[in-house]
N, C-alpha and C positions, 0 to 999 in steps of 0.2 A: 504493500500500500504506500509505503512511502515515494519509492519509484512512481508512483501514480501523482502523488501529491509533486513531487519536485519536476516532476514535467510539464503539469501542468503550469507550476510556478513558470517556467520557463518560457512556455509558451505564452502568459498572459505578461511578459516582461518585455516592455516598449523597447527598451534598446537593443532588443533581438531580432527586432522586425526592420531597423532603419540601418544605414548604411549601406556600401558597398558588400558587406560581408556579414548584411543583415535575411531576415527570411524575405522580404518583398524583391529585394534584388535576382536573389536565387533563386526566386518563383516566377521571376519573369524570365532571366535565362532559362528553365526548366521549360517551361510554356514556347520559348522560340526555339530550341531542340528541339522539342517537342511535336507541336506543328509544322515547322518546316521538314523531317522526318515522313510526316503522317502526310501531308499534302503532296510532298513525291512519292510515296510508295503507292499513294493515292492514284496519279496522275502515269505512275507506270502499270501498277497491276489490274485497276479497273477496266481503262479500257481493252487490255490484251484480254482476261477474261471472258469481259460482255464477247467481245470479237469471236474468241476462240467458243463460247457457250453456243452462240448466233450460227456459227456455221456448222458448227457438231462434229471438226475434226481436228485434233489434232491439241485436244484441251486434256485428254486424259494423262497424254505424257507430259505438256506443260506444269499441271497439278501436280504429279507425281515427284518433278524434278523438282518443285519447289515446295515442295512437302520435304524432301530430304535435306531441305537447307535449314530446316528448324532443329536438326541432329547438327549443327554449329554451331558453337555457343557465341555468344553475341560480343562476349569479352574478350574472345581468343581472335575472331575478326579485328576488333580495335587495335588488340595489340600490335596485328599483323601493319595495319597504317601505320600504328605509331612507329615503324619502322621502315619506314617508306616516305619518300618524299613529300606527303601528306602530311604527314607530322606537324610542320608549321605553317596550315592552312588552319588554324581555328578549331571552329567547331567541323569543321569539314569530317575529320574520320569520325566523330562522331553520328553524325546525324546520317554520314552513308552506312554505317554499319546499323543503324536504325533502320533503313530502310530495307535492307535485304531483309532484317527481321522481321518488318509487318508484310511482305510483299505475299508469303505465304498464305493468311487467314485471308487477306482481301483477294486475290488473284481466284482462292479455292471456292469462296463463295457467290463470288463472283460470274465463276462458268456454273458449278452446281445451281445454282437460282433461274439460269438461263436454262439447262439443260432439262431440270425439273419442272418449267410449265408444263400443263398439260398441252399433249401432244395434238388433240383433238381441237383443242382452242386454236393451238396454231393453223391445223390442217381448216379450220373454218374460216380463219382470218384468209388465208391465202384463196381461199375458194369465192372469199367476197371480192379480188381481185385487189388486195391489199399488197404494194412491194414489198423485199426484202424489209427497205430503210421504213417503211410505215407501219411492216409489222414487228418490227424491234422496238418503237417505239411505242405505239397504242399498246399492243399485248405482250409481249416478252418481256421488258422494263418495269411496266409496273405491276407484273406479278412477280416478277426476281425480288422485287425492292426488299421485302421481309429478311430473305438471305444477306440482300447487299450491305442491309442495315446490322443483322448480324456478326459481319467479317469485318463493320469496320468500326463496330463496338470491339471487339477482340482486340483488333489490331492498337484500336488508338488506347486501350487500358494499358495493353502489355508495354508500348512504346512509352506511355508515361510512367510506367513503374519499371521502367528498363533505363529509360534516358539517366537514372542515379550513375550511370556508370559513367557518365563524363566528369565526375569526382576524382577517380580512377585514374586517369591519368591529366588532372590540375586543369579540367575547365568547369566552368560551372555548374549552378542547377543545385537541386534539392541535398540532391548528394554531397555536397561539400558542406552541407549541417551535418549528414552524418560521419564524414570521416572528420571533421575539423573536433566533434565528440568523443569520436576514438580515439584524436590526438592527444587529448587535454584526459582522457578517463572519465569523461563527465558524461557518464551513461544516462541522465533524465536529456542531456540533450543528442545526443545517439536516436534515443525512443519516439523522441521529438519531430527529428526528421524525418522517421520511419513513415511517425501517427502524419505529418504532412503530408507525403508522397502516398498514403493508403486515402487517404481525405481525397486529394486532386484527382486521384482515378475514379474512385468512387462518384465523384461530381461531373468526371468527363462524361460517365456511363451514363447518370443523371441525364444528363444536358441531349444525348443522342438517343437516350429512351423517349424523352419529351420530344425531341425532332423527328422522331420515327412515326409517333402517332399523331404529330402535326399534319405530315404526308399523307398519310393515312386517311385522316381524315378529310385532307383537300382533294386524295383521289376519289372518293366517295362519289357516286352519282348524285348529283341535288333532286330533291323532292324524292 
């Protein structure tokens, strides 16, 4: 209980939250790893997906291969940049290694949401003289959507409780509450940054359940 009590102390302690090396600062580099991460793996694996789901070939071995890149841990990638000429690009090996990591849940349900319409809808869309490009978009899109909303709940929780690891090797983010905790032995602030980084996924998850049945709700037929 104490540990409960002295973390909390910490976290309701003003001068924790300001500075360069306060939690606002940290949350805001966490938040642009973060996004900028989520918005390219976005921008790469969505559309190959949708693409690959649409046509029906050639998506089961794209999935498969990037199913296997979740068997690399995310940290051993980093390390590989930070030995690389990348190194003293920033957040750069960061947020590419981010993105190999979300490319997986978003890419898989991506095709799977495409692939899983019913096939009978499609065969009637096409029969009403609907093209390829009008029926990806009236029927195969917005019945994928539940999937797509899915994979990129997945994706964007894991990337925000992943992106700690730019701590790791000395750039920002959430994670540098908790190793700068490790550094000093001040385990309520260790716990501190954990309870932060469990908070902010938690609220990301939030944020895309509410946008999921906002969609949802604007696909709806009116009356």
């Amino acid at each position: 209980m104490a540990v409960v009590a002295d973390t909390w102390s910490w976290l309701t302690t003003g001068a924790h939250w300001t500075g360069e090396s306060g939690v606002g600062h940290r949350l805001a580099e966490h938040l642009y790893v973060s996004g900028a991460a989520l918005l390219l793996a976005s921008a790469v694996a969505l559309p190959l997906g949708l693409w690959l789901g649409h046509l029906g070939r050639g998506g089961a071995l794209a999935v498969n291969v990037s199913n296997a890149g979740r068997a690399v841990p995310v940290f051993a990638v980093l390390a590989l940049f930070m030995v690389s000429p990348l190194r003293n690009a920033g957040y750069v090996p960061t947020v590419v290694a981010l993105v190999l990591f979300a490319i997986p849940p978003l890419l898989t349900h991506a095709y799977v949401g495409v692939r899983e319409v019913d096939r009978a809808v499609v065969e009637a869309a096409r029969g009403m003289g609907m093209s390829g490009g009008q029926l990806f978009r009236a029927v195969e899109l917005p019945l994928a959507r539940p999937l797509l909303m899915t994979g990129l709940r997945s994706a964007a929780v894991q990337v925000v409780a992943t992106a700690t690891i730019a701590a790791m090797v000395g750039q920002g983010g959430l994670g540098r509450v908790i190793t700068a905790g490790f550094n000093t032995y001040n385990t309520p602030q260790v716990v501190a940054g954990a309870v932060l980084v469990a908070l902010l996924a938690l609220l990301v998850e939030g944020l895309l359940v509410a946008a999921d049945r906002l969609l949802g709700r604007a696909a709806r037929p009116k009356g």
